[in-house]
C-alpha positions in Angstrom: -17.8 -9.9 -20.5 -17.3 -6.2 -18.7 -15.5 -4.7 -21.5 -16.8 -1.0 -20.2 -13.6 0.7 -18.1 -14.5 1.9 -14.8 -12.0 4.9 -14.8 -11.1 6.4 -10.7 -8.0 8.7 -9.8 -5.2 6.1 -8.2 -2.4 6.2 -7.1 0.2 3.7 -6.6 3.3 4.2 -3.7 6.1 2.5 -4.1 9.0 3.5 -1.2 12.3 2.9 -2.8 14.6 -0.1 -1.9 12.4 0.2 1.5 14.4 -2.3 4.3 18.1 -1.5 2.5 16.9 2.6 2.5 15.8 2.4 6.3 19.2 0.8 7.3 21.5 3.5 5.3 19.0 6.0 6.8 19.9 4.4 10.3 23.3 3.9 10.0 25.1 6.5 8.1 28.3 4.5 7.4 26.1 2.1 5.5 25.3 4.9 3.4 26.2 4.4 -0.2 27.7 1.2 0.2 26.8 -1.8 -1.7 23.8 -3.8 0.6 21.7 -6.2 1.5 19.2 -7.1 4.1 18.6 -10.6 4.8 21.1 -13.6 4.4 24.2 -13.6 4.3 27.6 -15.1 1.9 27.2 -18.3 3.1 23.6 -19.0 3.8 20.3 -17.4 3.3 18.4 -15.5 1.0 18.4 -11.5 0.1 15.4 -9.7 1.6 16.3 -6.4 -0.5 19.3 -4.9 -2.1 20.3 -1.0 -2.1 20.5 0.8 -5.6 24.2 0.1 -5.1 23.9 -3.6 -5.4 21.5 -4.0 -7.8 23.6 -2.7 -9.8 26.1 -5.6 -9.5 22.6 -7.5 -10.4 21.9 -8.5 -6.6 18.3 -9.1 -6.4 16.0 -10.0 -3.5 15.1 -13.5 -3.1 18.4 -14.3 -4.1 20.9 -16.2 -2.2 23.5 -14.5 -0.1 26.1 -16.8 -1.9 25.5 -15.5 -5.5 24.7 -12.3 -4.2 28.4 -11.8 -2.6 29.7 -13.8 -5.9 28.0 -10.6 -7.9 29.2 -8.0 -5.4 32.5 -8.7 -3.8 32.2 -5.9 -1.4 28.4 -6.4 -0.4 27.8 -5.5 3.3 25.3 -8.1 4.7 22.5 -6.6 7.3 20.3 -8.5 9.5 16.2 -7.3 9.0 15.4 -5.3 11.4 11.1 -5.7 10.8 9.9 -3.9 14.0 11.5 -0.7 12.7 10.3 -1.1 9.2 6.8 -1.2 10.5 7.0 1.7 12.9 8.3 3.7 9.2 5.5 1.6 7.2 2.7 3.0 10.1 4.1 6.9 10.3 3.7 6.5 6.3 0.4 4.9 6.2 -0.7 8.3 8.6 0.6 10.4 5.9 -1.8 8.8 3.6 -4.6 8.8 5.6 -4.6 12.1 5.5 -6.0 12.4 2.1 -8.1 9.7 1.5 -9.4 6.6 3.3 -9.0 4.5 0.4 -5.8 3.1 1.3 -4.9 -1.0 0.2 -1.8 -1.9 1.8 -0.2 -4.1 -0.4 3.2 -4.6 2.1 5.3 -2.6 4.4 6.7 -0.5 1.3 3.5 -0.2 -0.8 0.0 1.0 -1.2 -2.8 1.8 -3.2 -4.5 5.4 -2.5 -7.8 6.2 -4.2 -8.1 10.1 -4.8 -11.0 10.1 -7.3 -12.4 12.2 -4.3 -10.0 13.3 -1.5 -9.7 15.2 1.8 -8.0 17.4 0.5 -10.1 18.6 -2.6 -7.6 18.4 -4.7 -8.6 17.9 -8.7 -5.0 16.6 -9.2 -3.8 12.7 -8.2 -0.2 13.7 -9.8 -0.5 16.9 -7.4 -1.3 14.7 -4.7 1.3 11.9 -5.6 3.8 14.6 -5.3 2.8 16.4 -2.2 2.8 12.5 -0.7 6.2 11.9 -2.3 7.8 15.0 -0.7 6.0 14.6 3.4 7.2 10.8 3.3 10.8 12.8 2.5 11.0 15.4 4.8 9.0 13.7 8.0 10.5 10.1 7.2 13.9 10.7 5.5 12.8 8.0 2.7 12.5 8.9 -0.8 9.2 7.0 -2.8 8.0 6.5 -6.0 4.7 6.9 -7.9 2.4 5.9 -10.3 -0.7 7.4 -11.4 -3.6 6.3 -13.5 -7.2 5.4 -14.2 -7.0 2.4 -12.3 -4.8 -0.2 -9.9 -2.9 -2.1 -12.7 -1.8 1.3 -14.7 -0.9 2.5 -11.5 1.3 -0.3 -10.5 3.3 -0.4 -13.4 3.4 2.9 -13.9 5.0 3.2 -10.2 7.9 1.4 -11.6 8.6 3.8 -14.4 10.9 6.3 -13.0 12.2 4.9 -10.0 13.7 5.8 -7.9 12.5 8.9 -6.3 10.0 9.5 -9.2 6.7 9.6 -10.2 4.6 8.7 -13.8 1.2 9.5 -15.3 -0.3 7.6 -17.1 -3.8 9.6 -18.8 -7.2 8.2 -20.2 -6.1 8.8 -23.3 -2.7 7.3 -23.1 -3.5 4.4 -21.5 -3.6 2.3 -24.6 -0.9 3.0 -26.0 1.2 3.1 -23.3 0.6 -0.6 -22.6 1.0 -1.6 -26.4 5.1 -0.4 -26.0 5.5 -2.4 -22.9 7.1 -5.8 -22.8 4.8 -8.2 -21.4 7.0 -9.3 -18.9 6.5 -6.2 -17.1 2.9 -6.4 -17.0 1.1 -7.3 -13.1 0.4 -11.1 -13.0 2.2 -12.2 -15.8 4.9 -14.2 -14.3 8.5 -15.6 -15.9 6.6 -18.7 -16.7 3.8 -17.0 -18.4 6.0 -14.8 -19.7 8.0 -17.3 -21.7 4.9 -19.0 -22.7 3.3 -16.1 -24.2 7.2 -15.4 -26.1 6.9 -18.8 -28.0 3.8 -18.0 -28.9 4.5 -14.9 -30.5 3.3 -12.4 -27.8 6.5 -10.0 -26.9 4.7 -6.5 -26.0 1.1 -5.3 -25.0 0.3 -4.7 -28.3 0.7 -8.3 -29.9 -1.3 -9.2 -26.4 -4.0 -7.0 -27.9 -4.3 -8.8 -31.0 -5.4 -11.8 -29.6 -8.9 -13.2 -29.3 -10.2 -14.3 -26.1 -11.0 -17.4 -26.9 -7.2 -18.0 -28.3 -6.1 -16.5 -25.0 -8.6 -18.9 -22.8 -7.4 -21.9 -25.1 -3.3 -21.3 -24.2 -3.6 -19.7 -20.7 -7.3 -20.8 -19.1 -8.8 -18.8 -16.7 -6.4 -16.2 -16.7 -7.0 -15.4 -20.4 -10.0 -13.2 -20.0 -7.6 -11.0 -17.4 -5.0 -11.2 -20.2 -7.6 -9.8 -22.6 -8.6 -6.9 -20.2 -5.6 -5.7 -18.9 -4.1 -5.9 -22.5 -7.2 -3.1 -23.3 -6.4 -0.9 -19.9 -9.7 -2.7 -17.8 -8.6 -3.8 -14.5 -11.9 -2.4 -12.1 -10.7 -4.5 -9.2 -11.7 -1.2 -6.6 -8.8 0.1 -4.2 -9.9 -2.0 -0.8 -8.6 -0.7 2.6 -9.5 -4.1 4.6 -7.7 -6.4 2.4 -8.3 -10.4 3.7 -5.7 -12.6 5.0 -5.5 -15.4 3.5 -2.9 -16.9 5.0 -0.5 -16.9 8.1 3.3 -18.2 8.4 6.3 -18.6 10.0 9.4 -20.0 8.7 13.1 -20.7 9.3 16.4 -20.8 7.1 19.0 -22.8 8.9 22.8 -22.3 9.4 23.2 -25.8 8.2 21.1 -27.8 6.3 19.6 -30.3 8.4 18.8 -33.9 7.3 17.4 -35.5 9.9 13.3 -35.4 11.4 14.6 -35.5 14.8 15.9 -32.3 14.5 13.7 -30.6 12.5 10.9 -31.6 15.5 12.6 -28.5 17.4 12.3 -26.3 14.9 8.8 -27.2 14.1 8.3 -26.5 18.0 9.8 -22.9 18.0 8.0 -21.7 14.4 4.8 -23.0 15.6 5.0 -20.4 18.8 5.7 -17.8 16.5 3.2 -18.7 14.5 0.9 -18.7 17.5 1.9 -15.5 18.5 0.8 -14.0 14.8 -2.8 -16.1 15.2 -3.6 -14.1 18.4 -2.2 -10.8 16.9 -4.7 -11.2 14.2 -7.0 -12.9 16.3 -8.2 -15.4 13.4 -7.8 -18.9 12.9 -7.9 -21.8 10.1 -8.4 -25.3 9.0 -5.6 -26.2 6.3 -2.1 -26.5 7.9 0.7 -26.5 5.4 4.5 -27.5 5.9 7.2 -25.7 3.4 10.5 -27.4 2.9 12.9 -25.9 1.4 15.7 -28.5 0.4 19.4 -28.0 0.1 19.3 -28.0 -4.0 16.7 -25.0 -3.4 13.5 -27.5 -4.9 10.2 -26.4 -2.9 7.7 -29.0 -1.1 4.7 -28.7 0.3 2.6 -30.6 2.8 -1.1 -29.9 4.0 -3.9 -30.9 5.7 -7.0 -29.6 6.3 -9.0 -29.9 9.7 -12.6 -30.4 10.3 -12.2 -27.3 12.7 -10.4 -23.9 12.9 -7.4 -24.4 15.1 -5.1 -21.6 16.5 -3.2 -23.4 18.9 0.3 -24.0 19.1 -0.1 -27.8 20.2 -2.6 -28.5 18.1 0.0 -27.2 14.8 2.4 -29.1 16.1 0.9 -32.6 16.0 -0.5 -31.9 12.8 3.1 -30.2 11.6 4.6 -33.4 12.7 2.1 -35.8 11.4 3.2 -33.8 7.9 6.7 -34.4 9.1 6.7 -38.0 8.8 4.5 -38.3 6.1 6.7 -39.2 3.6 10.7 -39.5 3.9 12.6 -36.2 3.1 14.1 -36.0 -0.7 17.4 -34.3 0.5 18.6 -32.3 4.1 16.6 -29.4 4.6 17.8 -25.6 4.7 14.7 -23.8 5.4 11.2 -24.8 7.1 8.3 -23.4 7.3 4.2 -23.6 8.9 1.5 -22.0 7.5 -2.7 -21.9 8.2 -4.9 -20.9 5.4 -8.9 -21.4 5.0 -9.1 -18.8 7.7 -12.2 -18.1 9.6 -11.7 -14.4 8.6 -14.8 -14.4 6.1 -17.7 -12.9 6.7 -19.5 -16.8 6.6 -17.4 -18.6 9.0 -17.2 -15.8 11.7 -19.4 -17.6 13.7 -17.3 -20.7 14.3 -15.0 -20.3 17.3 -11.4 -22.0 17.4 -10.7 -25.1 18.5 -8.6 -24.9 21.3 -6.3 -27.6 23.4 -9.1 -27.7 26.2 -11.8 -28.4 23.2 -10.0 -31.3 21.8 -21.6 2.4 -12.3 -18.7 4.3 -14.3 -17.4 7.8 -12.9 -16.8 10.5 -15.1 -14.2 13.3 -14.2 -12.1 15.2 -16.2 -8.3 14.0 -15.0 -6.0 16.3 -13.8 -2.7 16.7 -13.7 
């Protein structure tokens, strides 16, 4: 085991309540006012929430219903994703600008590695700032920051003063600063793991620290060695500006929950163009062909199947989406669907395998400024 820390200068971006800040920026009456994009008070599911609303609780990925239950006076907004990603690419510019390290994570945030930098400057914090203030006066938006020794320091730090803030977190406070933090807010422990590591006694970074590797392998597997690192500051995972897709999707959330096959054929018909459409855009392909449903109780299903060949043909996802259709008989009507293609033939090893088509049936040392 690496237990030797690989310390670089990065910087974490986080804009601030991204799609429900571009639509106040937009639309001035919206300005101040309780929001959310996405869904709606009878159907749906919250894409993000203004400062406003969350503090009536509203959260994204939650339902437009309990949303409007929390907040009375929430204004629903439909997504408007074109213009988030002309703001996301006029941002991305900005950043170019100082390093090519970039790692897009989404539309709203990125990793930026300034260890060295286009601009020469000694200081990430200085940096983070300078970034923090162009995205504000050419964009309108306001961001947050975090700064540290490495990606998962820098994430959570990003989160610390928010909004329209910025942390750093320094070599020689990195220990200690993740000893004081619940684990729940550490990156990749979810609120299953979470509660797992609760019962067993493991509340904050530090009680993470405590414990062995091999205890941490016994009760969490393969992720215990990560546990064990992150719990120490290690994380050397490098900031990577071609990031892999590993998956493409499109999906649907109905007006009413439908509870028949029949009609869900027609929707499998229109997702699967879409779908196409975001193949060619990325120009890649795959062989597994996965089927979301969503049901009307909100329980989750899956249903895949993987070809002998990369497919990125409409017709092609469509008999296989149906063949997934019918595979089995549905547990309850259906409020959102959705089709997927992973084990894409975007690695470096299967480049050389065309689509089938309808026709074809060291450590650095620095001293860290500030």
């Amino acid at each position: 085991m690496d237990n030797l820390p690989i310390y670089r200068k990065i910087i974490h971006i986080d804009m601030d309540a991204f799609y429900a800040s571009v639509e106040q920026m937009d639309n001035p009456e919206l300005r101040g006012q309780p929001l959310a994009v996405g869904g709606n008070e009878v159907r749906g599911v919250v894409s993000a929430a203004s400062y406003e609303a969350r503090k009536f609780g509203v959260r994204s990925a939650m339902s437009g219903i309990q949303a409007k239950r929390l907040c009375p006076d929430l204004i629903f907004v439909r997504p408007r994703f074109e213009r988030y990603k002309e703001i996301s690419r006029t941002i991305r510019k900005i950043f170019l600008e100082y390093t090519d390290l970039v790692e897009p994570l989404s539309l709203d945030e990125a990793y930026l590695d300034v260890t060295e930098n286009k601009k020469n400057n000694p200081s990430a914090s200085l940096i983070a700032q300078e970034i923090r203030k162009r995205i504000y006066d050419e964009v309108g938006l306001t961001a947050s920051a975090g700064i540290s020794v490495n990606k998962f320091v820098a994430k959570i730090a990003s989160d610390y003063n928010k909004p329209n803030g910025q942390k750093t977190v320094n070599p020689d406070q990195v220990e200690s600063f993740l000893e004081a933090l619940d684990v729940k807010k550490f990156y990749g422990v979810g609120k299953v793991t979470a509660e797992k590591m609760y019962q067993l006694g493991i509340f904050t970074g530090y009680d993470l620290k405590q414990k062995s590797v091999e205890f941490l392998e016994k009760h969490f597997s393969n992720s215990g060695t990560y546990y064990y690192q992150i719990s120490r500051g290690i994380h050397n995972s490098q900031v990577k500006p071609n990031r892999t897709i590993k998956s493409v999707g499109a999906e649907r959330t109905f007006f009413e929950n439908l509870s028949s096959e029949v009609f869900l054929e027609d929707k499998i018909i229109s997702i699967a163009n879409e779908l196409e459409k975001r193949l060619q855009k990325s120009k890649i392909a795959g062989k597994t062909i996965t089927l979301k449903l969503k049901y009307s109780d909100f329980s989750l299903q899956t249903r895949s199947k993987t070809l002998p060949y990369f497919v990125a043909d409409k017709d092609l996802i469509i008999d296989v989406a149906k063949e997934l259709l019918y595979q089995e008989r549905l547990k309850n009507s259906v409020r959102l669907l959705g089709l997927s293609l992973h084990n894409l033939n975007n690695q470096s090893e299967k480049k050389t395998e065309e689509p089938i088509k309808k026709s074809i049936s060291v450590q650095l040392q620095f001293d860290f400024k500030y």
